[in-house]
N, C-alpha and C positions, 0 to 999 in steps of 0.2 A: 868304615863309613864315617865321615865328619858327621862333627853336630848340626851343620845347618840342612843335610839332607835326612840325617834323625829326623829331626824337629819336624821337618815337610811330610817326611811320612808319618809321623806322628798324628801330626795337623790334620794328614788326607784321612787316614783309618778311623779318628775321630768324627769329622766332619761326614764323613759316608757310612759311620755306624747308625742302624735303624734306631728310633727313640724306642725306649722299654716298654711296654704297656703296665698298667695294673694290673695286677690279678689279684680275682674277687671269687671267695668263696660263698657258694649256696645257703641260703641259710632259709629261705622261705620254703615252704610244702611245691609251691610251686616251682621256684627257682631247682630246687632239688631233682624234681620228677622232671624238668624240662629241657631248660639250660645247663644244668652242672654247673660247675664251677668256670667264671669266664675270665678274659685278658680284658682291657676293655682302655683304651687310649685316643686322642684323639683322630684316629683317622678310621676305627671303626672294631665290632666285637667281634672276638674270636670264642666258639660256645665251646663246652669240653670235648664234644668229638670232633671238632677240627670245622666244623663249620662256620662262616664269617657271612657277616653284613660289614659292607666300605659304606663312611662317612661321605658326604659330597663337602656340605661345608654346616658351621654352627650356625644355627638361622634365630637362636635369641639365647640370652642370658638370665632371664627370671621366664618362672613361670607359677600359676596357681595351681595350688595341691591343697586340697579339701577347704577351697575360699580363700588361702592366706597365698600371697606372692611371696614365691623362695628364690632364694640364687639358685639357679638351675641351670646346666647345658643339653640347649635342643637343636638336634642334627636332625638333618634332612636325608636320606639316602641315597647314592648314585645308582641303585636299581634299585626299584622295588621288591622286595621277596618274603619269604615266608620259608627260612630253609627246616630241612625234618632234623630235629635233635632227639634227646635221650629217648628212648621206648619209642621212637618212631613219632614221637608227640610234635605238635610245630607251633613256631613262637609265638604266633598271634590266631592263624586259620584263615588271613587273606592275606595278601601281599603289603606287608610294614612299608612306610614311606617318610617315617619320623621315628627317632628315638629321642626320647626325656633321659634325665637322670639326675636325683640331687641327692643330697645328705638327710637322712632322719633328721627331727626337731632335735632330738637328743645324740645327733653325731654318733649314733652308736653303729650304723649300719648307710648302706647306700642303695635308692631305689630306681630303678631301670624301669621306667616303662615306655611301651611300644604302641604304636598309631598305625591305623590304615586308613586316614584322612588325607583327603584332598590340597585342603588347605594347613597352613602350618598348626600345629595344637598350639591351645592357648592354657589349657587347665588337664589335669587328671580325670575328668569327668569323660574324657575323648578317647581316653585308649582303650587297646582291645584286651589287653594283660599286663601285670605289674610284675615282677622278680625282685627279691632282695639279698644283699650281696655285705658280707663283712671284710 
């Protein structure tokens, strides 16, 4: 094979490989007992037994957590759901329509939380459950 059809398939296998997600280990009582351990990347989470929520798109970049505005990424969801993870338990107990998530004050951890609001969350005072992820 020349270099220049290398190079093309090289180009193509790159270009058509899936982005990686994160993977975030359980570290809260609830994130344990619920979600396990997750993937978690821009286009939506994947919880430890194989169940997902798909992103639609990021619908802000700051949000407020206990009164203080953080950099934060909040997606919206292209369905609504509530799927059953570990023990049978489920993420929120009505159908999720937002996801939060930003960094501890102290960058030691990352918190996930989940919305069954109408309109886009603006604070942590809205959701229905939080999980926390190393």
């Amino acid at each position: 094979m020349n270099r220049a059809r290398l190079l093309a398939l090289t180009l193509a296998l790159a270009i058509a490989s899936p982005a990686l997600a994160d993977t975030y280990a359980a570290v809260s009582n609830t994130a344990m007992a619920i979600t396990g351990d997750i993937e978690f990347d821009d286009f939506g989470i994947t919880f430890e037994n194989g169940e997902q929520i798909t992103f639609d798109e990021l619908v802000g970049d700051t949000f407020v957590v206990d009164g203080e505005q953080v950099n934060a990424s909040v997606y919206s969801l292209t369905e609504a759901k509530d799927p059953v993870l570990l023990n049978g338990n489920r993420l929120c107990g009505e159908p999720v329509t937002y996801v939060a998530s930003w960094g501890a004050s102290d960058d030691s951890a990352t918190i996930v939380a989940v919305f069954a609001t109408q309109d886009v969350p603006a604070s942590n005072a809205e959701m229905c459950a939080s999980y926390t992820y190393e």
